[in-house]
C-alpha positions as CSV (number, residue, x, y, z in Angstrom):
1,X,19.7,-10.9,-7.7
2,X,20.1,-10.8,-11.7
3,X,17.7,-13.9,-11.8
4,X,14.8,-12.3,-10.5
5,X,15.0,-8.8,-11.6
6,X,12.3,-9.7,-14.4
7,X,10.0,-11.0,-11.9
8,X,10.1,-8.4,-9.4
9,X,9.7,-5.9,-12.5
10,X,6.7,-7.5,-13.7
11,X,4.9,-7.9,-9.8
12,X,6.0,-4.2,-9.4
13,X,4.2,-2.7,-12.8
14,X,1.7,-4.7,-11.2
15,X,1.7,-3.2,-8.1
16,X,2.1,-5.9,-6.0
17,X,4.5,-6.2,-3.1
18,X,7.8,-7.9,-2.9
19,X,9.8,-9.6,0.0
20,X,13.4,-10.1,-0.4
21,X,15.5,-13.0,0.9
22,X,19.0,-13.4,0.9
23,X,21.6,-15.4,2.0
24,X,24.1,-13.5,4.2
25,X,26.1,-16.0,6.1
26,X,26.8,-19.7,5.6
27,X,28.3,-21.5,8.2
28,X,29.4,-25.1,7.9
29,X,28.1,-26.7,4.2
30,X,25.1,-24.8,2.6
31,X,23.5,-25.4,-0.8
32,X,24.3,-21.9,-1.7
33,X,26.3,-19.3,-1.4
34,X,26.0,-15.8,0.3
35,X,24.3,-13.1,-2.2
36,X,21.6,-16.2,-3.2
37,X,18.6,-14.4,-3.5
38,X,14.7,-15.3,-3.7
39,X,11.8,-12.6,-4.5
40,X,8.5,-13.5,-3.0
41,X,5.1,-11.8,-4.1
42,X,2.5,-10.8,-1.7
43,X,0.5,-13.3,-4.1
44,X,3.1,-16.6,-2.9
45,X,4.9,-16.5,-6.4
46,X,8.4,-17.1,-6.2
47,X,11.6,-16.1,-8.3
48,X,15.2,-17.4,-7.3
49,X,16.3,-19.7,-4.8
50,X,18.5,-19.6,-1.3
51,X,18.9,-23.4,-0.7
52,X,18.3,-25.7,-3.9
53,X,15.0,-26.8,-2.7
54,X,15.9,-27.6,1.2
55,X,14.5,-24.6,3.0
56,X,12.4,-22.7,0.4
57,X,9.2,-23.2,1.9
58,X,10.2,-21.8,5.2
59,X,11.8,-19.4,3.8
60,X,8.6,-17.9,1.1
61,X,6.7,-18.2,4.9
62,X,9.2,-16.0,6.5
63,X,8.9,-13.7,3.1
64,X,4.7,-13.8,4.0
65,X,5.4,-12.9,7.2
66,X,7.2,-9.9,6.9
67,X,4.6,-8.6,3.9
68,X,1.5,-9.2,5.8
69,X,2.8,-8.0,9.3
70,X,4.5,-4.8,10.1
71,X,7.1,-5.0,7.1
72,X,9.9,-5.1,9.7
73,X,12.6,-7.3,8.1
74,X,13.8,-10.3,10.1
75,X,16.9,-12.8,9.9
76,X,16.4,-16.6,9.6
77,X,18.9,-18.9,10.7
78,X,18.3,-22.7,9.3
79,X,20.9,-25.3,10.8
80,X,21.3,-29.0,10.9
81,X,20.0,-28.8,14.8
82,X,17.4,-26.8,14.2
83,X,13.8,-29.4,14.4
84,X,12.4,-27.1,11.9
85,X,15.6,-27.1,9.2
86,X,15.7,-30.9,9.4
87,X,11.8,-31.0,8.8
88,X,11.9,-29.1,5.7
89,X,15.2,-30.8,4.4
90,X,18.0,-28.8,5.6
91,X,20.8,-32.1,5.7
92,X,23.9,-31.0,4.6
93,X,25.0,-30.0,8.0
94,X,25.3,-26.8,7.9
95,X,23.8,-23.7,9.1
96,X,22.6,-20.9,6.2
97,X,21.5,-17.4,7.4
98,X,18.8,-15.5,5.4
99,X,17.3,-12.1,5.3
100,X,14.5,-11.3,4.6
101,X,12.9,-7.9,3.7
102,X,10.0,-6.3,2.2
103,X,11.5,-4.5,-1.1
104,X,10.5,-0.5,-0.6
105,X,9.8,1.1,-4.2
């Protein structure tokens, strides 16, 4: 979370709104470990990472999601099986858990 406290400072003084992702469960091999975080801006900018590269996208979508909808905050599970994991890259096998949630000033 450390890495993306300066970020979600600077969207905040500018009164944007934040999603949250973090991993919370690895299962398997992951590209990162639980506690990775990413901050997403209502705007699509992005600070941090929860997979190296492999699920971001899906993941700052999710983030989207949950500030444009109702703001209710949702787990994503990404796993090797999963058609939409191996579409954005998700290889190593494993399955990562994230969860995402709008960040309430």
């Amino acid at each position: 979370m450390k890495e993306v406290l300066g970020e979600v400072e600077r969207w905040r003084a500018a009164g944007r709104r934040v999603a949250v992702a973090r991993v919370v469960a690895v299962e398997g091999s992951g590209p990162r470990d639980p506690g990775a975080t990413m901050a997403v801006s209502e705007d699509g900018e992005v600070a941090g990472s929860v997979s190296g590269g492999c699920v971001e996208g899906a993941v700052v979508e999710q983030a989207l999601e949950v500030l444009a909808g109702d703001g209710v905050a949702r787990l994503c599970t990404f796993g090797y099986s999963d058609d939409e994991a191996f579409a954005v890259g998700l290889t190593c096998g494993g399955t990562v858990h994230v969860f995402v949630e709008p960040l309430d000033w």
